[in-house]
C-alpha positions in Angstrom: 14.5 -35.3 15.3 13.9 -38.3 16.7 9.9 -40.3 15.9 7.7 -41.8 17.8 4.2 -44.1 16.7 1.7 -44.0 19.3 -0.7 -46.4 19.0 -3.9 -47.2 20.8 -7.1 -49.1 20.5 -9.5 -46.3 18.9 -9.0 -43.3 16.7 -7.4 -40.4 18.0 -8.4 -37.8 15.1 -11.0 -36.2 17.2 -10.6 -36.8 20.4 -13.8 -37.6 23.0 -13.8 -40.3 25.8 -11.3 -40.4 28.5 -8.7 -42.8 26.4 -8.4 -40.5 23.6 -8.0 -37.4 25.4 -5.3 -39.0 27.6 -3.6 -40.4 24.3 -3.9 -37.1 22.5 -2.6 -35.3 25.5 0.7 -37.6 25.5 0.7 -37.0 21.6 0.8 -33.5 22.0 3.5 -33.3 25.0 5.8 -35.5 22.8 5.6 -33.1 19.8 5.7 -30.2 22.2 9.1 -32.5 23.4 10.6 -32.4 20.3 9.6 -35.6 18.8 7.5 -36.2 15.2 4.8 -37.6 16.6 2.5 -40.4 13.9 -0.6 -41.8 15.5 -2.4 -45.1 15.1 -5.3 -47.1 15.9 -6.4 -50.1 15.6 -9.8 -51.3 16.1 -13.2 -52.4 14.5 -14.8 -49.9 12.4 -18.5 -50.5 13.8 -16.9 -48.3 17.0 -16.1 -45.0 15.6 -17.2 -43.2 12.6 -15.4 -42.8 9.8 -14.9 -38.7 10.2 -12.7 -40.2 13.0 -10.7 -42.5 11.3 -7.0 -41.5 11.2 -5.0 -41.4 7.9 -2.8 -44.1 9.7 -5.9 -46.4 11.4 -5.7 -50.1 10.8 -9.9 -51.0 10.8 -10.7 -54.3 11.6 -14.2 -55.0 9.5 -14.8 -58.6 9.8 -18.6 -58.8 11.1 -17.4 -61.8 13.2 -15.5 -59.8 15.2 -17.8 -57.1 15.8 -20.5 -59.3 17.0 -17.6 -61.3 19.5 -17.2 -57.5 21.2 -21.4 -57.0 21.4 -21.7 -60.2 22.4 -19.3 -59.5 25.1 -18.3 -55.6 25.4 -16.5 -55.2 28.9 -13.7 -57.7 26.9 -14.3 -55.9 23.6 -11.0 -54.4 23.4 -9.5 -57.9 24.3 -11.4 -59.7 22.1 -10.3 -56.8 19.1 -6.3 -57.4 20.1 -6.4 -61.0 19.8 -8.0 -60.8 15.9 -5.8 -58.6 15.4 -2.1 -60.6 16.5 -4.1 -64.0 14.7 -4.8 -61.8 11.9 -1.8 -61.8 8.8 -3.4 -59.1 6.6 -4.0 -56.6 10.1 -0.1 -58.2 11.2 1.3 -57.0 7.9 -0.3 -53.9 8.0 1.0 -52.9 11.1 4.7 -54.0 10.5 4.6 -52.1 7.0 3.8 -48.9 9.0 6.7 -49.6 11.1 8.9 -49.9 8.7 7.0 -46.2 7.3 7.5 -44.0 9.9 10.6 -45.6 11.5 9.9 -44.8 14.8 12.8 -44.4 17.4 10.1 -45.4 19.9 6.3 -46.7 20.0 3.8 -45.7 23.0 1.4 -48.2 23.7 -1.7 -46.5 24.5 -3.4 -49.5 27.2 -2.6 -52.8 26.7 -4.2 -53.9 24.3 -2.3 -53.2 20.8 0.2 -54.5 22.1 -0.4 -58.5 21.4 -0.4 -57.5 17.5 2.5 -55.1 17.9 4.7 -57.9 19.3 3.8 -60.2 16.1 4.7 -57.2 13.4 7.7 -56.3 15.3 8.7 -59.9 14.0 8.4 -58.2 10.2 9.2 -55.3 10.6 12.6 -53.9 9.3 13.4 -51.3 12.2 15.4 -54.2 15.0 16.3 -51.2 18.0 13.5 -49.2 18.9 12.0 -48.3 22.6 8.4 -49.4 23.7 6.7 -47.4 26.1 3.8 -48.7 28.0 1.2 -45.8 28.9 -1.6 -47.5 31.6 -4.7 -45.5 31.6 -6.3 -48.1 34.4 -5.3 -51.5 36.0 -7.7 -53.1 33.4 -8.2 -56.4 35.0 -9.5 -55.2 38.4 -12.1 -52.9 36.7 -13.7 -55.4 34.6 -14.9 -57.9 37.3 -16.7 -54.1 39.1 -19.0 -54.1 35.5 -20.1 -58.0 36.3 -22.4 -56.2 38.7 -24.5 -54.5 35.5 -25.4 -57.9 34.1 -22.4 -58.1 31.9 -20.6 -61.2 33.4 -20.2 -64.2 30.4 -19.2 -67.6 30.1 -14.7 -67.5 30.5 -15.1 -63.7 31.6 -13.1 -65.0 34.6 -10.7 -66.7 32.2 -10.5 -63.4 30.5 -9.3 -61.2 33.2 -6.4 -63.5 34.3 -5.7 -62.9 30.2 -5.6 -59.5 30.8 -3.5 -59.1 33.6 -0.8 -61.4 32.3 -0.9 -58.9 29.2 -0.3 -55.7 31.6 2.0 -57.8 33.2 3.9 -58.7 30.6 4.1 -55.9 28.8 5.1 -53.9 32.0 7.9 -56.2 32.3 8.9 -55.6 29.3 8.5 -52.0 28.5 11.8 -49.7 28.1 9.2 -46.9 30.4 5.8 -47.6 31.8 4.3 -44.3 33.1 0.6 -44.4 34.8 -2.1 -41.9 35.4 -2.5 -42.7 38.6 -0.4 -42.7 41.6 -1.6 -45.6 43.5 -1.5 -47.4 40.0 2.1 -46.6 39.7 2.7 -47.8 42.8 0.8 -50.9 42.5 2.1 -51.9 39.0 6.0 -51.1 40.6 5.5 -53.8 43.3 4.0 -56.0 41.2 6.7 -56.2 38.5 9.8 -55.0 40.3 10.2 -52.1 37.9 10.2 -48.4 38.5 6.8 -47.0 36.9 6.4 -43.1 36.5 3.4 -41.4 38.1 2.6 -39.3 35.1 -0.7 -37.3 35.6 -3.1 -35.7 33.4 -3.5 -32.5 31.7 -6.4 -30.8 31.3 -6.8 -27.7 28.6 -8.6 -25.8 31.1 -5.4 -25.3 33.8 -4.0 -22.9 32.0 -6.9 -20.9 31.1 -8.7 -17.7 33.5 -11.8 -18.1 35.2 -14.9 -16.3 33.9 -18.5 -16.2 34.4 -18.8 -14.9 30.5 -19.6 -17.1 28.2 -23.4 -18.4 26.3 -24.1 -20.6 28.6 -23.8 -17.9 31.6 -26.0 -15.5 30.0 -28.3 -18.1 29.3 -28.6 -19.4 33.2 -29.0 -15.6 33.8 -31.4 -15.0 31.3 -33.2 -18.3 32.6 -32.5 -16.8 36.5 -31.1 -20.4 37.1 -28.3 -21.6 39.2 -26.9 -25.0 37.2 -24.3 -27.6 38.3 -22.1 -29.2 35.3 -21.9 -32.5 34.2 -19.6 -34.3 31.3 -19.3 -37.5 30.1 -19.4 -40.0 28.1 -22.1 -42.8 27.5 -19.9 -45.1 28.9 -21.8 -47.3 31.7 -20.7 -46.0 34.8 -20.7 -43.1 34.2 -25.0 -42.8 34.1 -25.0 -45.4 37.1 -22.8 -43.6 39.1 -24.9 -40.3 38.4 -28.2 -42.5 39.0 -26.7 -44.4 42.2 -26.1 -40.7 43.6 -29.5 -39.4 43.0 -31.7 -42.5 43.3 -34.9 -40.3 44.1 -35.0 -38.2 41.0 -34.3 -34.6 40.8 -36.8 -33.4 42.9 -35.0 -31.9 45.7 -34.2 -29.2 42.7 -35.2 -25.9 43.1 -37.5 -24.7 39.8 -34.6 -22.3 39.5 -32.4 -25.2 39.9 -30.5 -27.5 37.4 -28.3 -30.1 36.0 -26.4 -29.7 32.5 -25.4 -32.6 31.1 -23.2 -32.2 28.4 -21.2 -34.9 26.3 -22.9 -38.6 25.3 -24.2 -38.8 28.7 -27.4 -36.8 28.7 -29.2 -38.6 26.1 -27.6 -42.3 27.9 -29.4 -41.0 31.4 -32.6 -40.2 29.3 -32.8 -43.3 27.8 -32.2 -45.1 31.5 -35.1 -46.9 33.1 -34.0 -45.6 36.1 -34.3 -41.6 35.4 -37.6 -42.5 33.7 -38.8 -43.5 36.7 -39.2 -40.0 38.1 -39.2 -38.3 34.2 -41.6 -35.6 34.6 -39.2 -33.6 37.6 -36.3 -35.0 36.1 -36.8 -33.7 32.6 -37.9 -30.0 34.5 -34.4 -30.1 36.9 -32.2 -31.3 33.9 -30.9 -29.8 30.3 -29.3 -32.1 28.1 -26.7 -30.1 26.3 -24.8 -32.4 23.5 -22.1 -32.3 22.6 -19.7 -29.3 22.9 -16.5 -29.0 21.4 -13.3 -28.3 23.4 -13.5 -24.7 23.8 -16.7 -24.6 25.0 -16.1 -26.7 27.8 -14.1 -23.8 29.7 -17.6 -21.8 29.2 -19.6 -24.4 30.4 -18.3 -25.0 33.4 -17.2 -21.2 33.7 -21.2 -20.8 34.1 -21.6 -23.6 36.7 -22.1 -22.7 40.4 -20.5 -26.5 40.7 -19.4 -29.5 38.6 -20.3 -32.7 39.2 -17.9 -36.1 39.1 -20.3 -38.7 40.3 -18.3 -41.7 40.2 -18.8 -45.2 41.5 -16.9 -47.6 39.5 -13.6 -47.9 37.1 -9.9 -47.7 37.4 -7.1 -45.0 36.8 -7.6 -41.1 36.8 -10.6 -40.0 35.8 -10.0 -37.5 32.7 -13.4 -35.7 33.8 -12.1 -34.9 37.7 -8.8 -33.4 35.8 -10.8 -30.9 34.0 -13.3 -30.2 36.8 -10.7 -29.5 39.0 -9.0 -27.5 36.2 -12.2 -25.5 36.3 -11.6 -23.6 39.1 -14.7 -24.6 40.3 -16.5 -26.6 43.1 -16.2 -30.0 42.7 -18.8 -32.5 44.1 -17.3 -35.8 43.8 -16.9 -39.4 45.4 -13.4 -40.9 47.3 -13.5 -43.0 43.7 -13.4 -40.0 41.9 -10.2 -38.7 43.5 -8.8 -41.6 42.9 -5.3 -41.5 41.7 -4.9 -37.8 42.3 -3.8 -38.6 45.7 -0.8 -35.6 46.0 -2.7 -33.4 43.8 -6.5 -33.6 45.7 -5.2 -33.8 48.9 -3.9 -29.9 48.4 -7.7 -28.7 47.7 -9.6 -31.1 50.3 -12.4 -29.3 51.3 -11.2 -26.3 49.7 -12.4 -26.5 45.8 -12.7 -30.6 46.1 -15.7 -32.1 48.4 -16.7 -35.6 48.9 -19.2 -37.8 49.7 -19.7 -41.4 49.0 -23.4 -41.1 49.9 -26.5 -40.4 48.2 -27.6 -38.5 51.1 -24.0 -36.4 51.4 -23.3 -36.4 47.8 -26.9 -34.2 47.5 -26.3 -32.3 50.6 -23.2 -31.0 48.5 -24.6 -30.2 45.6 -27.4 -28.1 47.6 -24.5 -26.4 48.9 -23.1 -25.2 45.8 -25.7 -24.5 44.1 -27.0 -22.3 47.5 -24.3 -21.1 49.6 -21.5 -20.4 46.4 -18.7 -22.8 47.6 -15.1 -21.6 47.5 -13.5 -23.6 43.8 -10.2 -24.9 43.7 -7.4 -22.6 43.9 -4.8 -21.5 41.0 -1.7 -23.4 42.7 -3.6 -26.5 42.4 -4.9 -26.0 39.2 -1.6 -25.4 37.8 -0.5 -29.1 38.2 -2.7 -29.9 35.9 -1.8 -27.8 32.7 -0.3 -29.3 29.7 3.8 -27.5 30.1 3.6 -29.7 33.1 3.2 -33.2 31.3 5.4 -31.8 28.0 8.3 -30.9 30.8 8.2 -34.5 32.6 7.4 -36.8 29.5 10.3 -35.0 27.6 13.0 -35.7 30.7 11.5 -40.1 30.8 11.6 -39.8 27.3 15.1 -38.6 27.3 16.6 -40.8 29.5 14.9 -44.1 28.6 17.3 -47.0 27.3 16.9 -48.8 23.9 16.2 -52.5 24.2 16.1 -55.1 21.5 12.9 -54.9 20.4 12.5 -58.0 18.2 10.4 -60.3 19.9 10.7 -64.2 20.4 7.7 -65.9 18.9 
């Protein structure tokens, strides 16, 4: 059996945010593949708790470095990757679980572990093995979009030129790059002359059946509510985007009208000066559920009349459009939100996927579902989003990929 290490930026025990979910969902369709499958991440330990911490995690702990990323967090994960490669202890670390697991090939989860991966790879005892690049966003673009939330430093200019020589090279110099996206696939082909698989995500929910059973559809009954879905994480853009949508508040709500919010994001939206601006009707029109674990989230949007994607900013595939289209049903989104599902949206268009890019549009919408019961996506489209699908396509790359030196020049 051959082995793989994928390593990332962040912890991949207990999966959450969009970058562990995508990393756990490669994780899984490698073992389902036939490889044994270690995971790895390295990152500073003020980030994640240590519940999530993997048996395999390389923490970085120096207080220096933790204040660097919250001095400057859109570059955080830059700023992590370069203490780590200047780092000898982190360095030796790394190499020493290279030369554990032996890996016949190492996925780099983003770009960023990859600057101390290339300094162990000097160490470590294991000369021939393949380096796959997985790109969950074209990070340099999306970083200069977050300048507009007040979070543009001294050399953050200087920094994304950094980053995209690091996507660069590492694209170059992968053995297989696959993206998320399909106009990211494309993009990154043209830009480095290499062939770059359109690799899209999975979402636990394709495979599942549709049903209106569930606790949180007996509660909207019990309630007599209609609700429209929201997940997320507490991640920026996610709570401007919502905010940006919905400027006004929720009062063009019904009282028998809501929002769930489930995830991080509820209690990030809460806290926004924005949504307190209008907190009495928004606290009536919206729930803030929590956090709900994996298989609850089929029940929570089987309960919805709609679910909600409203997205402004950021790069890639969204994870949270693959499982609301999984959903089977309506979903009120943006253009951005579609964004690098190009042959897989295009099939539901107005017929389980609706957009607007408008306050005004994106609220006539979400009237709409929750009023007039719009039709949700069909099963043909939600298939290409199950998990077999991603297992069957990563195993074939995988198996045809070429070794390549992988000792690296200093």
């Amino acid at each position: 059996m051959k082995t793989c290490l994928s390593l990332a930026s962040f912890p991949l025990l207990r999966p959450r945010h969009g970058g562990q979910v995508r990393a756990s969902s490669i994780a899984r369709g490698l073992t389902e593949a036939g490889w044994a499958v270690t995971t790895a991440g390295i990152y500073p330990d003020s980030l994640f708790a240590e519940t999530e911490r993997g048996l395999h995690d390389i923490v970085l702990t120096d207080p220096g470095v933790v204040q660097a990323i919250n001095d400057n967090m859109i570059f955080g994960d830059l700023i992590a990757a370069r203490y780590a490669a200047a780092s000898p202890e982190i360095v030796a670390n790394l190499a020493a679980l290279l030369d554990q697991v032996r890996p016949d090939a190492v996925v780099v989860e983003q770009p960023w572990v990859w600057l101390p991966l290339q300094q162990a790879l000097k160490f470590a005892g294991r000369p021939a093995l393949a380096i796959i690049y997985s790109s969950h966003n074209i990070e340099w673009r999306m970083r200069p979009e977050l300048y507009q939330l007040g979070l543009r430093r001294a050399g953050s200019d200087t920094m994304v030129r950094e980053t995209r020589a690091l996507e660069t090279a590492l694209s170059q110099r992968a053995d297989l790059v696959f993206s998320i996206s399909d106009s990211e696939a494309s993009e990154i082909a043209e830009e480095t002359g290499r062939a770059v698989i359109y690799l899209p995500p999975a979402s636990t929910l394709a495979s599942g059946q549709i049903s209106d059973e569930g606790r949180f559809a007996e509660k909207a009954r019990e309630q007599s509510i209609s609700y429209a879905a929201l997940i997320g994480s507490a991640y920026w853009p996610n709570a401007e985007g919502f905010l940006d949508l919905l400027p006004n508040g929720l009062g063009l709500l019904r009282p028998n009208e809501r929002i769930w919010v489930a995830g991080a994001l509820g209690a990030a939206l809460a806290q926004n000066i924005r949504y307190r601006d209008y907190q009495s009707i928004n606290d009536s029109r919206m729930r803030v559920i929590g956090q709900i674990d994996d298989d609850e989230k089929a029940a929570f949007f089987a309960g919805a009349d709609c679910v909600l994607v409203p997205v402004l900013t950021g790069g890639g595939s969204k994870l949270k459009t693959a499982d609301a289209i999984a959903s089977g049903r309506p979903v009120i989104t943006t253009t951005h939100g579609i964004d690098g599902y190009g042959p897989i949206a295009q099939l539901a268009i107005n017929k389980g996927i609706y957009i607007a890019d408008t306050p005004r549009d994106f609220q006539i919408l979400l009237l709409r579902a929750l009023r007039e019961r719009l039709p949700g996506c069909p099963e043909h489209v939600r298939a290409m989003l199950n998990q077999q699908r991603l297992t069957t396509e990563l195993g074939a790359a995988m198996a045809a990929i070429k070794r390549q030196d992988a000792t690296v020049s200093a």
